[in-house]
C-alpha positions as CSV (number, residue, x, y, z in Angstrom):
1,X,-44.7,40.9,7.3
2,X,-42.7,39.4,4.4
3,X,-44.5,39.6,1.1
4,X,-42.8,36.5,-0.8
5,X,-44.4,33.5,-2.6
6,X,-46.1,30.6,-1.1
7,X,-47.0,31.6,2.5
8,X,-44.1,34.1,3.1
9,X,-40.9,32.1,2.8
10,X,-38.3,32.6,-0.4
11,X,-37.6,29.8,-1.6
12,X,-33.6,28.7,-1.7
13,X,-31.9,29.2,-4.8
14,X,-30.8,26.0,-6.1
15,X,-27.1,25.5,-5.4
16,X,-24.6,23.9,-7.6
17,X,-24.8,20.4,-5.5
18,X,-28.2,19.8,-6.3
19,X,-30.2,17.1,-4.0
20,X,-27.8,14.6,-5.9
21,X,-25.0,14.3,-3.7
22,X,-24.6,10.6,-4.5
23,X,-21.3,11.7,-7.1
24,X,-19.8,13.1,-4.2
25,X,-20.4,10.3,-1.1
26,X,-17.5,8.5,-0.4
27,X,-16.6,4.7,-1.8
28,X,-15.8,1.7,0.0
29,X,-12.4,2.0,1.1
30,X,-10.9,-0.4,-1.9
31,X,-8.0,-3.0,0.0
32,X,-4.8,-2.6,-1.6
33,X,-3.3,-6.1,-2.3
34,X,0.7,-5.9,-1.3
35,X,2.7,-6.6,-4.3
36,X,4.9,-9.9,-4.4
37,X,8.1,-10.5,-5.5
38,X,8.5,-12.5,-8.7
39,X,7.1,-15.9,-9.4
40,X,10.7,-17.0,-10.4
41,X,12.2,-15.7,-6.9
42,X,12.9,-18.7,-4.1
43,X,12.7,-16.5,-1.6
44,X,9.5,-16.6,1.2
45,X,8.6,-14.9,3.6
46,X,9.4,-15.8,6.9
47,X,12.5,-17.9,4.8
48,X,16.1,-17.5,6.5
49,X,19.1,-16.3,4.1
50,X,22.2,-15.1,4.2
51,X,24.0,-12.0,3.8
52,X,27.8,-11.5,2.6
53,X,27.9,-8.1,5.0
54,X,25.0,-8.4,7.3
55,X,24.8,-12.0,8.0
56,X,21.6,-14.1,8.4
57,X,18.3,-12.7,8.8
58,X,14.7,-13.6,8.1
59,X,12.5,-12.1,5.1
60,X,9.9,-10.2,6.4
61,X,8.0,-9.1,3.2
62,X,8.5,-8.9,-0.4
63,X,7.7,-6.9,-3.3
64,X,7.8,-6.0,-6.6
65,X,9.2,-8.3,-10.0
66,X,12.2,-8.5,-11.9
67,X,14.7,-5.7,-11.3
68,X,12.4,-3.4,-8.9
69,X,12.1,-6.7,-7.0
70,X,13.3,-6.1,-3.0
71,X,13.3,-7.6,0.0
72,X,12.6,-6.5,4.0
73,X,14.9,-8.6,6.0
74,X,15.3,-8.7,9.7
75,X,18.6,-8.7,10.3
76,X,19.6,-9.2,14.4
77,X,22.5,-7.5,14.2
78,X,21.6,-4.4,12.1
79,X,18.4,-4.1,12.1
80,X,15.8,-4.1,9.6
81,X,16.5,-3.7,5.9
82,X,15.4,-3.0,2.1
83,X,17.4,-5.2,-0.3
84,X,17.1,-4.9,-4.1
85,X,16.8,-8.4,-5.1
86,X,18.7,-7.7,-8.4
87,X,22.0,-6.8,-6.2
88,X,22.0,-8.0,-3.1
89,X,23.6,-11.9,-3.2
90,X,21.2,-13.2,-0.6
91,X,21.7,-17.1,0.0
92,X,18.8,-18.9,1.3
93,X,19.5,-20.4,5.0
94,X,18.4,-24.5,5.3
């Protein structure tokens, strides 16, 4: 028979967790707002413009301000790219 305190069960040394495990649960997942392009910028999503090389596409998202300021635009004919807003001359399509 085991000869250790309160009825024969050792009790479990205390680990470094604790019973507070409350630091360690998990957050609500926090949603990341996508960032817009500059207040300034006439350009909209879903807006039509025109491209000296590519031709004309349609804006599919933008982000970022001033000169880190780009562009996703659909172009039919070659596909889907990333323009810098501060480079590319991009003409907005009536």
């Amino acid at each position: 028979m085991y000869s250790g305190a309160s009825g024969g069960y050792a009790k479990r040394p205390a680990t470094s967790f604790g019973a507070d495990y409350s630091r360690y649960s998990a957050s609500a997942p926090q949603s990341v707002a996508q960032p817009k392009a500059e207040a300034g910028s006439s350009l909209r999503t879903g807006q039509k413009v025109f491209h000296a090389k590519f031709g004309e596409g349609t804006v599919l998202s933008l982000e970022g301000k001033g000169d880190d300021a780009r562009a996703q635009i659909n172009f039919p004919r070659h596909g889907v790219k990333w323009l810098a807003l501060s480079v590319a001359k991009l003409t907005p399509v009536p």
